[in-house]
C-alpha positions as CSV (number, residue, x, y, z in Angstrom):
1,X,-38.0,89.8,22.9
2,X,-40.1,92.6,22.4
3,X,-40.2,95.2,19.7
4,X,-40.2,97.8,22.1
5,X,-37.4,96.4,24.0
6,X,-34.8,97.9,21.1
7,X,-34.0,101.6,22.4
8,X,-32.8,103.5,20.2
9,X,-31.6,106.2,21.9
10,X,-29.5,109.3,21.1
11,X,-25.9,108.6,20.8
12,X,-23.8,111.7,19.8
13,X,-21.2,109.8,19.2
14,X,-22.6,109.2,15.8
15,X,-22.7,112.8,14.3
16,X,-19.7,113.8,16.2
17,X,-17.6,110.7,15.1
18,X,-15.4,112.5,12.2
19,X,-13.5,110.2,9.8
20,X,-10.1,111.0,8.3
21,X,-11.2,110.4,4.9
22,X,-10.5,107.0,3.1
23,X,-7.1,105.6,3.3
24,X,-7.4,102.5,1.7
25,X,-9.7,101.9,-1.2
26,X,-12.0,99.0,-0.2
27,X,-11.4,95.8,-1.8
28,X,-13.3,92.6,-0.4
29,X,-16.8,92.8,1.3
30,X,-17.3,89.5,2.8
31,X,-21.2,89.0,3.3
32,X,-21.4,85.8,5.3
33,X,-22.9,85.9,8.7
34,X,-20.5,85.1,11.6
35,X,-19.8,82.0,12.7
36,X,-18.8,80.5,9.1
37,X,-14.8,81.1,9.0
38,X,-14.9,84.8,9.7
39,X,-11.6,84.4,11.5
40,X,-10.0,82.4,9.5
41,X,-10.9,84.4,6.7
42,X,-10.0,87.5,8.8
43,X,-6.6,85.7,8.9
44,X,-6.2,84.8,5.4
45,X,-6.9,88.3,4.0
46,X,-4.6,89.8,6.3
47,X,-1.9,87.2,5.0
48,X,-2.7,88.3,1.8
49,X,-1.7,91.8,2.3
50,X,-5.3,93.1,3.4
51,X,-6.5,95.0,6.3
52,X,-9.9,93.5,7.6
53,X,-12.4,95.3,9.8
54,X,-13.4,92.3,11.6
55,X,-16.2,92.3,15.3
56,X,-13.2,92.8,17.2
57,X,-12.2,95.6,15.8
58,X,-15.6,97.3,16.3
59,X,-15.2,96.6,20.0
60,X,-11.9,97.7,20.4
61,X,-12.3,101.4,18.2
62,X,-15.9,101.5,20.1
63,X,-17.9,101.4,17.4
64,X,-20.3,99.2,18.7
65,X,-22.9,102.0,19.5
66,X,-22.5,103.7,16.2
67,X,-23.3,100.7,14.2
68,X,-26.4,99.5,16.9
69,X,-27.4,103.0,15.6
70,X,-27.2,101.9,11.8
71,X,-29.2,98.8,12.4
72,X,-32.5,101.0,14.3
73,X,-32.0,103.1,10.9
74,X,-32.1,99.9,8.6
75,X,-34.5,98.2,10.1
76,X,-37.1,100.6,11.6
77,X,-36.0,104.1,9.7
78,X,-35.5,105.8,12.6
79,X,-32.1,108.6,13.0
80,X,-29.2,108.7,10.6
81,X,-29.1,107.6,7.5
82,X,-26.0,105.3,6.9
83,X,-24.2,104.6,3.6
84,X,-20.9,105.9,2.0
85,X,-19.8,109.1,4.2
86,X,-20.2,106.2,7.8
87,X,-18.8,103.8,6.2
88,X,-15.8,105.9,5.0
89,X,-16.0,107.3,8.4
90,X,-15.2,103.8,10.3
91,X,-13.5,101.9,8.2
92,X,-11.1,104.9,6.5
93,X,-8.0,102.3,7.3
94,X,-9.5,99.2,6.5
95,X,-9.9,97.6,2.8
96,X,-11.8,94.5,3.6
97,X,-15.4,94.4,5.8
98,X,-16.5,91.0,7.2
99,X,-18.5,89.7,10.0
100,X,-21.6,91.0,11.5
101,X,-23.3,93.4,11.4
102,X,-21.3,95.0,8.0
103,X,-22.7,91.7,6.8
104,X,-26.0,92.6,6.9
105,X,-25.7,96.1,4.7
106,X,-25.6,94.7,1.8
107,X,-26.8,96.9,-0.5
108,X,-25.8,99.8,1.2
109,X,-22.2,98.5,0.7
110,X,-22.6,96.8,-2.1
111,X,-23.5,100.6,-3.4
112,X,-20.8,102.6,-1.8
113,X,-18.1,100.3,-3.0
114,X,-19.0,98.9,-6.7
115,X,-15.6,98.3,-7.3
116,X,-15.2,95.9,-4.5
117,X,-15.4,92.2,-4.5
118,X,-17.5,90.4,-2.7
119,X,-17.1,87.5,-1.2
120,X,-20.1,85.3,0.7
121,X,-18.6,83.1,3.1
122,X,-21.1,80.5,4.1
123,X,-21.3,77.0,5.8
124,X,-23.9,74.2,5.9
125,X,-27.0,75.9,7.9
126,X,-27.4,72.4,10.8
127,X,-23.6,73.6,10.8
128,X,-23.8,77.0,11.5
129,X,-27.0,76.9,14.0
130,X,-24.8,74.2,15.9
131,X,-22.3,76.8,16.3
132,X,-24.7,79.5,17.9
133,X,-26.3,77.6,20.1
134,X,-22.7,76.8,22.0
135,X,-21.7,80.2,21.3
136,X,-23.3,83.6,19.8
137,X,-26.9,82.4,21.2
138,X,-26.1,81.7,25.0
139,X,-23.7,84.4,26.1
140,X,-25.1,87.9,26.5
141,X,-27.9,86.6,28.0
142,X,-27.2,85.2,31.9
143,X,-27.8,87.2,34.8
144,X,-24.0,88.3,35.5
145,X,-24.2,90.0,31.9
146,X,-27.7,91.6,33.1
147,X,-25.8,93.5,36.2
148,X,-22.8,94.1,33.8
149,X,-24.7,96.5,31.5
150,X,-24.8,98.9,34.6
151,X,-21.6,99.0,36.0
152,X,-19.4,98.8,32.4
153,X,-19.9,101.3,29.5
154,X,-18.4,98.5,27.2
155,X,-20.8,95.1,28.6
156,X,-23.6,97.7,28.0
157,X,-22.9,98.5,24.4
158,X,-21.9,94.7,23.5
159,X,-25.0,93.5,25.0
160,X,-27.7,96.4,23.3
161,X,-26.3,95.9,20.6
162,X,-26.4,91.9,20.3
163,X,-30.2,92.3,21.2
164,X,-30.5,94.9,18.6
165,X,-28.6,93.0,15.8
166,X,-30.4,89.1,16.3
167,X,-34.0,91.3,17.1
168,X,-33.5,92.8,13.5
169,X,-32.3,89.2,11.9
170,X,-34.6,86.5,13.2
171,X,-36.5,88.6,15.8
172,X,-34.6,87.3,18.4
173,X,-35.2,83.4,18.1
174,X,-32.9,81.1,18.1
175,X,-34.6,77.6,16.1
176,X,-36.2,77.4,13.2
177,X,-36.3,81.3,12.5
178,X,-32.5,81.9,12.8
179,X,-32.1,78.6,10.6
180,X,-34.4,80.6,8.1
181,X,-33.2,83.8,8.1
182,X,-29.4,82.4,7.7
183,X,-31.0,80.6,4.5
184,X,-32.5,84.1,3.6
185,X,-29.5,85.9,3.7
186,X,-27.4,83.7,2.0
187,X,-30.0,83.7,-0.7
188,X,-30.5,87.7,-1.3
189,X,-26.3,87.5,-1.6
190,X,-26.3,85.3,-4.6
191,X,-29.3,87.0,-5.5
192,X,-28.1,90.5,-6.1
193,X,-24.4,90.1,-6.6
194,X,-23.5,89.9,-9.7
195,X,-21.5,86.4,-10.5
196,X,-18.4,87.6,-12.1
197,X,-18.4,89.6,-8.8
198,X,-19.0,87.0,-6.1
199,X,-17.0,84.0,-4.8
200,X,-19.0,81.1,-2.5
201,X,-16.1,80.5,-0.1
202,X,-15.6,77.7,3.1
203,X,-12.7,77.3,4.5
204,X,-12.0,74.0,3.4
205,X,-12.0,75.6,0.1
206,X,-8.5,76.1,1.0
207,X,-6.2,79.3,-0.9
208,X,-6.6,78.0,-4.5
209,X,-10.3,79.8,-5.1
210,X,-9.5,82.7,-3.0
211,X,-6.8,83.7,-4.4
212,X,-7.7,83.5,-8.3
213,X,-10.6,85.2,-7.0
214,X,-8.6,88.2,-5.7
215,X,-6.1,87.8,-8.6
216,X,-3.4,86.9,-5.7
217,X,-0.3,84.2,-5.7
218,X,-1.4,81.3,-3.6
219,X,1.0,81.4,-0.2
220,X,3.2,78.6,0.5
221,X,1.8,77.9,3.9
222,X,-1.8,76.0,4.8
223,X,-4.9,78.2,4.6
224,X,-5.5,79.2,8.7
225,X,-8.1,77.4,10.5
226,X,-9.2,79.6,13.4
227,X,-11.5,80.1,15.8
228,X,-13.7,77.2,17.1
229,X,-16.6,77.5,19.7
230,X,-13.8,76.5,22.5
231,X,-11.7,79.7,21.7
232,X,-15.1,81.9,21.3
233,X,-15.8,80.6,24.6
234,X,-12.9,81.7,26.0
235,X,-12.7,85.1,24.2
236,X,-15.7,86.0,25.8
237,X,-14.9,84.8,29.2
238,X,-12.2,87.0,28.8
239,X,-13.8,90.0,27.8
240,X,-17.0,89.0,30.6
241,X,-13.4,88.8,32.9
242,X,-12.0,92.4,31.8
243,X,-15.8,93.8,32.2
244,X,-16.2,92.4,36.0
245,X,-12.5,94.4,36.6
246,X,-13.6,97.4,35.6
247,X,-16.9,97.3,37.5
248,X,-15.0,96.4,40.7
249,X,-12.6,98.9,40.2
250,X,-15.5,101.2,39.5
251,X,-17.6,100.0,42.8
252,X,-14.8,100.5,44.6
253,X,-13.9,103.8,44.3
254,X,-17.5,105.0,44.7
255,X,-17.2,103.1,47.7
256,X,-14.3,105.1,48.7
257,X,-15.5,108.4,47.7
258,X,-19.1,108.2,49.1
259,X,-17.1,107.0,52.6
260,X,-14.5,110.0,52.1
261,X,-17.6,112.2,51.6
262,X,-19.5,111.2,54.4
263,X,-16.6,111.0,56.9
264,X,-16.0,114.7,55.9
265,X,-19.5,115.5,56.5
266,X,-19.5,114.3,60.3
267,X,-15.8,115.8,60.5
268,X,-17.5,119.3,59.7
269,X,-20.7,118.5,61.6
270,X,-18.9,118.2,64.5
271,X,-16.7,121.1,64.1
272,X,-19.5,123.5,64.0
273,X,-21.0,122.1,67.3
């Protein structure tokens, strides 16, 4: 992928998107990339009494273009600067951050929240690269996705927005360099947080570490296990599913109104002659 491939184009959505001011003080930043228990953390915090601001919820609010934004301004300098008044801005209701590509702020979050805990949830890296290759790595990219980013506002922003984010973190290769760059990160994490502030978490850690770490009574029930590359799969079938939908829906009535526009025409036409 080429540099010059990342657009970073004007999107007003940014300046215009006005917060409500924070709601919930942020408590837990988790730092680890995706694809190393991010759900089941996602579910674990929330059964703790948290509110996470998890991928999904970045789709769903439409803040997908707002943070493709934050990662040109990151990684290349270029538009809006991006610390506490954006991230007050889109995560106002939220008290816990995880998942990518929050993940990759670190020290801009790290700064904004000082108070928060932080929380670096990792895996082995053969592990995690095993994971992307059946998942992250292979959708976005086939041909039906290609036509999708001009017929559905939402396939478009998913898809810039996964170039943007893997251009920036292993410039867009998928071997060795991701392997390396998942290394990297991991690294800086222990690197510049400080230990009284961090936990090293895997899900098979199970409740007991999290929750001394977040001064929290362990819950009766097992630690939840989500998320597997079978149920990614699926999710984004689902969402590829809801995208084709839309863009037949969308077709269609362009169809109907270019035919309802020329049948008027000849209608008119004729009535003149």
């Amino acid at each position: 992928m080429m540099q010059d491939e990342i657009s970073s184009q004007h999107d007003s959505r940014f300046e215009d998107h006005k917060g409500s001011g924070r709601q919930r003080p942020m408590k837990v930043l988790a730092l680890g990339l995706g694809r190393t228990g991010t759900k089941s953390l996602n579910a674990a915090l929330c059964q703790l009494g948290f509110r996470p601001y998890d991928f999904m919820d970045r789709v769903e609010l439409g803040h997908l273009p707002l943070w493709t934004k934050a990662l040109h301004w990151k990684f290349k300098g270029e538009g809006h600067s991006f610390g506490l008044q954006q991230f007050d801005q889109l995560t106002s209701d939220f008290d816990a951050i995880l998942d990518t590509p929050c993940c990759l702020f670190i020290d801009e979050l790290m700064a904004a929240y000082p108070e928060a805990k932080v929380i670096l949830n990792t895996r082995d890296v053969e592990g995690w690269h095993k994971s992307m290759m059946a998942t992250v790595f292979r959708f976005f990219e086939g041909p039906s996705w290609r036509i999708l980013r001009y017929t559905d506002t939402m396939a478009a922003e998913v898809c810039d927005f996964d170039r943007a984010l893997w251009f920036y973190f292993c410039n867009g290769e998928t071997g060795d360099k991701a392997k390396q760059a998942f290394m990297e990160h991991n690294n800086y994490v222990r690197k510049v947080v400080p230990p009284e502030r961090l936990l090293e978490f895997q899900p098979q850690d199970g409740w007991k570490p999290l929750c001394r770490f977040l001064n929290l009574p362990e819950p009766k029930t097992s630690y939840p296990m989500r998320n597997d590359s079978g149920a990614t799969q699926a999710a984004v079938e689902e969402f590829w599913k809801r995208c084709v939908r839309r863009s037949i829906m969308k077709i269609t009535m362009s169809v109907i109104g270019i035919s309802a526009f020329v049948y008027g025409a000849r209608w008119m036409l004729r009535a003149r002659v």
